[in-house]
N, C-alpha and C positions, 0 to 999 in steps of 0.2 A: 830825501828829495821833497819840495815842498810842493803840495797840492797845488790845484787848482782857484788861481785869485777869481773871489767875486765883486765887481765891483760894489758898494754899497749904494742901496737905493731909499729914498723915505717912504716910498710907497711899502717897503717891506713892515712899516709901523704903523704909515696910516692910512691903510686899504687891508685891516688887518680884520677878521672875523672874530666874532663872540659865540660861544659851543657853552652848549651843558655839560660839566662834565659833574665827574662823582663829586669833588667838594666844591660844587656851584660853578658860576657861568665861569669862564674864562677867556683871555685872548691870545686869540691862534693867528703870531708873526707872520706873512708870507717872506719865511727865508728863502733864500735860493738853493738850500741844501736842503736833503734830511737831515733830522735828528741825527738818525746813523750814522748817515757820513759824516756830520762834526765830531760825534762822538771819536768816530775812529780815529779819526784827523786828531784831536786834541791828546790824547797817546801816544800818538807819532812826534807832539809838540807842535803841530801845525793848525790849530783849530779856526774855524769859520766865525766864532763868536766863543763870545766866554760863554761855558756851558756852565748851568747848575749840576748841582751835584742827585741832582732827580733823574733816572737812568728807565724806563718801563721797566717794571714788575713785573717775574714770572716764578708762581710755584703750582707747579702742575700737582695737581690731585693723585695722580699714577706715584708719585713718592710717599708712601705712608705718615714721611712726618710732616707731611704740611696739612692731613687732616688732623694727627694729632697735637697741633701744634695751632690748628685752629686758624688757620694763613693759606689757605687758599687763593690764590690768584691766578685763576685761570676758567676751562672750560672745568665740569661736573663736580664744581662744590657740593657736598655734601646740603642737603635740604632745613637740615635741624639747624635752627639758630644758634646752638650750643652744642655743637659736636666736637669732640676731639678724637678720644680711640688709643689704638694702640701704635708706637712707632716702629721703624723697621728692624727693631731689635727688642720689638714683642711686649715692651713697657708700656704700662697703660697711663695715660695724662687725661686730667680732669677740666674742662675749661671751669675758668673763674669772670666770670660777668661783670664783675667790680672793676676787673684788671684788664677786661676787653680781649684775655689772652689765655693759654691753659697752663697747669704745670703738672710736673711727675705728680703722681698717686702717692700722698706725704705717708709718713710712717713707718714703710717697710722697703729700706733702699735696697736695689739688687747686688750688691756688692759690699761686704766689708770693709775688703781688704783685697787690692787691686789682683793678686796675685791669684784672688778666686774667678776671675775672667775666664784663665785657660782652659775651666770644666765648664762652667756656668753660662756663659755669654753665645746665643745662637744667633748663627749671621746671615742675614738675609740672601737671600737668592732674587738676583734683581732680573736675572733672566724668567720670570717667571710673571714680570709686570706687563703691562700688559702698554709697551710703548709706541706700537703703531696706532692704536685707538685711541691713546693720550694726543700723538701726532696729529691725529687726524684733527681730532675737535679740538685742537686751540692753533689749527692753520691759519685759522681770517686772522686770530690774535697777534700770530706773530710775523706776520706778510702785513704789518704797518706801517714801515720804514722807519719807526722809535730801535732806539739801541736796548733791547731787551736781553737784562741780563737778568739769569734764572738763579733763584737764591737758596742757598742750604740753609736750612733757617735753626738747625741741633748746632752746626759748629760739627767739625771730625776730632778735634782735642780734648780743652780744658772742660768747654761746653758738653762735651758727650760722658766726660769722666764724671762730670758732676749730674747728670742725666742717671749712671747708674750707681753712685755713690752717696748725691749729698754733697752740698759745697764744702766741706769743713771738712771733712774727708778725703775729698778729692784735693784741697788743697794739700793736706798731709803730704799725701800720696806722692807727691809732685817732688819732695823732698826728703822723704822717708828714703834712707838705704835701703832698706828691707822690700819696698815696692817700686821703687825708683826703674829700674830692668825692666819688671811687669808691665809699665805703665808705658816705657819705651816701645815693647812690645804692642801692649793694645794700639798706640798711636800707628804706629806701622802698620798694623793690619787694618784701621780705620783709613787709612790715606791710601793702601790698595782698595780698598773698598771704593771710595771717593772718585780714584780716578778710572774705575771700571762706568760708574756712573755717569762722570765728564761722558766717557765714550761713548755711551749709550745716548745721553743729551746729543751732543754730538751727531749722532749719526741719526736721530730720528727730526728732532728738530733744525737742524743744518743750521742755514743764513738766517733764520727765524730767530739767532741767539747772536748775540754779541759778546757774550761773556757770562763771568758766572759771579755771586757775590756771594764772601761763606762768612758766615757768623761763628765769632769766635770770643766772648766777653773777658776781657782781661782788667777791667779794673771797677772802682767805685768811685762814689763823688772827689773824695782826698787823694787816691792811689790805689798804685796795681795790687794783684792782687798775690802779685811773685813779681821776686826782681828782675831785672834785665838779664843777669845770668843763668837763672832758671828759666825763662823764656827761652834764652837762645841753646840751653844745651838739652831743653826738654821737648821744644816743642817746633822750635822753627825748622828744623831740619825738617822732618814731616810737610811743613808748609812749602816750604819751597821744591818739594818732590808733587803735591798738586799744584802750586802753578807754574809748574815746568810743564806737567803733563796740560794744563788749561791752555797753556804758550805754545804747545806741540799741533793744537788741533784749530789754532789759527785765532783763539780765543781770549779778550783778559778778564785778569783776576782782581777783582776788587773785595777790599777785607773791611766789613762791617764790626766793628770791636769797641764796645762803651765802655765808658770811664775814664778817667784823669792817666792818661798815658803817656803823657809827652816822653816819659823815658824811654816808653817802647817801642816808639817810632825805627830807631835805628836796626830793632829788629824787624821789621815790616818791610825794612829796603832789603836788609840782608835774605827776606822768604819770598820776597820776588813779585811782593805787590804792585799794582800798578794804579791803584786810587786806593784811598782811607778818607774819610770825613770825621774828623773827631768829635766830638760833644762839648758844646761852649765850655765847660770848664777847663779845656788846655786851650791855651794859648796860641790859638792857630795863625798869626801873622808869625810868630817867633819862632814854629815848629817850619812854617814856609821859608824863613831866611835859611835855615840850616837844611833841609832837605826836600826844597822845594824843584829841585834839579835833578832829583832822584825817584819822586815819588808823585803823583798827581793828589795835592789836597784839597779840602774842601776848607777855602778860608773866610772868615763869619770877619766882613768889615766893622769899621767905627762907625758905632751908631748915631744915627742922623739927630740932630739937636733935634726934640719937640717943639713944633712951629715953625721950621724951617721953611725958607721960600724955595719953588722948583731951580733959581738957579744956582743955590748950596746944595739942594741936593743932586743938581748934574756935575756939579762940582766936584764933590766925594765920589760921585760914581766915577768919572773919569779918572780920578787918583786912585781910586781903589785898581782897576783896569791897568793904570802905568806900573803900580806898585807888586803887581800880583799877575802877572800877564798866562803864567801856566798854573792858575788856582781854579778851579770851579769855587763859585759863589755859592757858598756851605748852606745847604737850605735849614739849619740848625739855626742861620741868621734869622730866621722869619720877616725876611722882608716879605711884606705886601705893597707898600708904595707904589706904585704903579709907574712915578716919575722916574724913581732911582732904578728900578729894574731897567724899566725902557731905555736909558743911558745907559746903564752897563751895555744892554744888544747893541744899541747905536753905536758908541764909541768904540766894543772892542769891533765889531764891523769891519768900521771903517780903518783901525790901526791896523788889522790883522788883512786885511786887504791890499794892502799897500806889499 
């Protein structure tokens, strides 16, 4: 059932404010929605404007790996300019300053051979965080009417197996008979884990969340980093048992996953995602003709001729809008223009209003 039409007005572009924010001043639309509600709307396939693919950031400090993990976003970051620590399965990560980011403690990976999990791997007890007090200090945060979806930033899979193994390892792993079972096994117990967590987000931050977004990296600059068959018989079953449970508590699921994937999109529809934004090197107008009906992407239009006059590039934006109507505008595009963004709000607006 289709929402509520807004009529479009220009005073929503030019009676617009200019705000500080963290990467400098910006201009703040007067839409007739929140954020929120387009966001939700646009899920539903009913959206208020085309939305980007910029969603509000949340990683509460109360989950161990988002200090160790150096990604804080929220209330009680950590003081140290360089903290990271240990994550919720007691591995210690080092930040690197170079890389603006941390990684495992190299040298001594916690696992050889997946099958050592079963003795070795101790699993967090999340009943013992301390989620009324996280609740409490990022309320103002998340009572802003932005769609704030909170981010797993380890990954519950390939990402976590490589967390206690070592990529090259964990890759084996994946396809080894000998650990193949194991590895099924840890997934499973990682995805219960996951969605005990959901619950607790859930029940402590409520409407404060819109969804959740997990990381989960499957590929590199050329390609995956396993084929589509080993995706689907290793690891999407798992995915789609958390965003069933995400989908159960009223919540979506959006899968953050870098690298040249266009193969593994058809696994992304099969685990039950509801947005992906791929990284410029796939193909994202060709991955929307074929699965743009199934899955919310983030598509990075044709880049505006240098020197172009404002009325090619209202031009393109309105083509890009006809041609792409259930796309978020892939913030991977780095548009700044200011012209061509404002005609994207403008026209999908007004098309979507009708």
């Amino acid at each position: 059932m289709a929402g509520k039409k807004y009529p479009y007005d220009e005073k929503e572009i030019s009676e617009a404010e200019v705000r500080q924010g963290p990467w400098g001043p910006s201009k703040i639309l007067k839409k007739p929605c929140t954020d929120k509600e387009n966001w939700e709307r646009a899920y539903q396939g009913d959206p208020v404007w085309m939305p980007d693919s910029f969603q509000g950031m949340f990683c509460p400090a109360v989950i161990p790996d988002n200090i160790a993990r150096h990604f804080v976003i929220g209330a009680n970051a950590p003081k140290d300019p360089n903290y990271a620590g240990k994550d919720m399965f007691g591995l210690d990560w080092v930040y690197v300053p170079s890389a603006g980011g941390s990684i495992v403690k190299p040298g001594n990976p916690y696992l050889a051979d997946a099958n050592e999990w079963y003795d070795k791997v101790v699993w967090p007890d999340i009943n013992t965080w301390d989620w009324a007090g996280d609740a409490e200090a990022n309320k103002a945060m998340l009572n802003n009417n932005n769609a704030n979806f909170l981010w797993f930033l380890n990954g519950c899979w390939y990402e976590r197996l490589i967390s206690m193994m070592d990529f090259a390892e964990a890759a084996v792993a994946l396809i080894d008979d000998d650990q193949k079972d194991a590895v099924k096994d840890f997934f499973q117990k990682c995805t219960d884990l996951y969605c005990d967590i959901v619950d607790k987000c859930c029940d402590y931050y409520g409407d404060g969340l819109a969804g959740f977004t997990v990381h989960d990296d499957w590929g590199a600059q050329k390609d995956c980093f396993f084929s589509p068959e080993v995706g689907e018989e290793m690891i999407v079953p798992y995915m789609k048992q958390l965003t069933d449970k995400i989908h159960s508590r009223g919540k979506y699921a959006d899968l953050h996953s870098c690298g040249m994937l266009e193969k593994q999109v058809g696994n992304f529809v099969k685990a039950g995602w509801d947005s992906w934004t791929g990284m410029p090197m796939n193909d994202s107008q060709k991955i929307y003709a074929q699965y743009g009906d199934k899955i919310m992407l983030g598509v990075i239009p044709d880049k505006v001729p240098e020197g172009a006059d404002d009325e090619t590039k209202k031009k393109m934006a309105r083509e890009f809008v006809d041609k792409f109507p259930k796309a978020m505008l892939s913030y991977y595009a780095g548009i700044t223009d200011t012209v061509y963004k404002e005609e994207v709000y403008r026209y999908s607006r007004q098309k979507f209003a009708k």
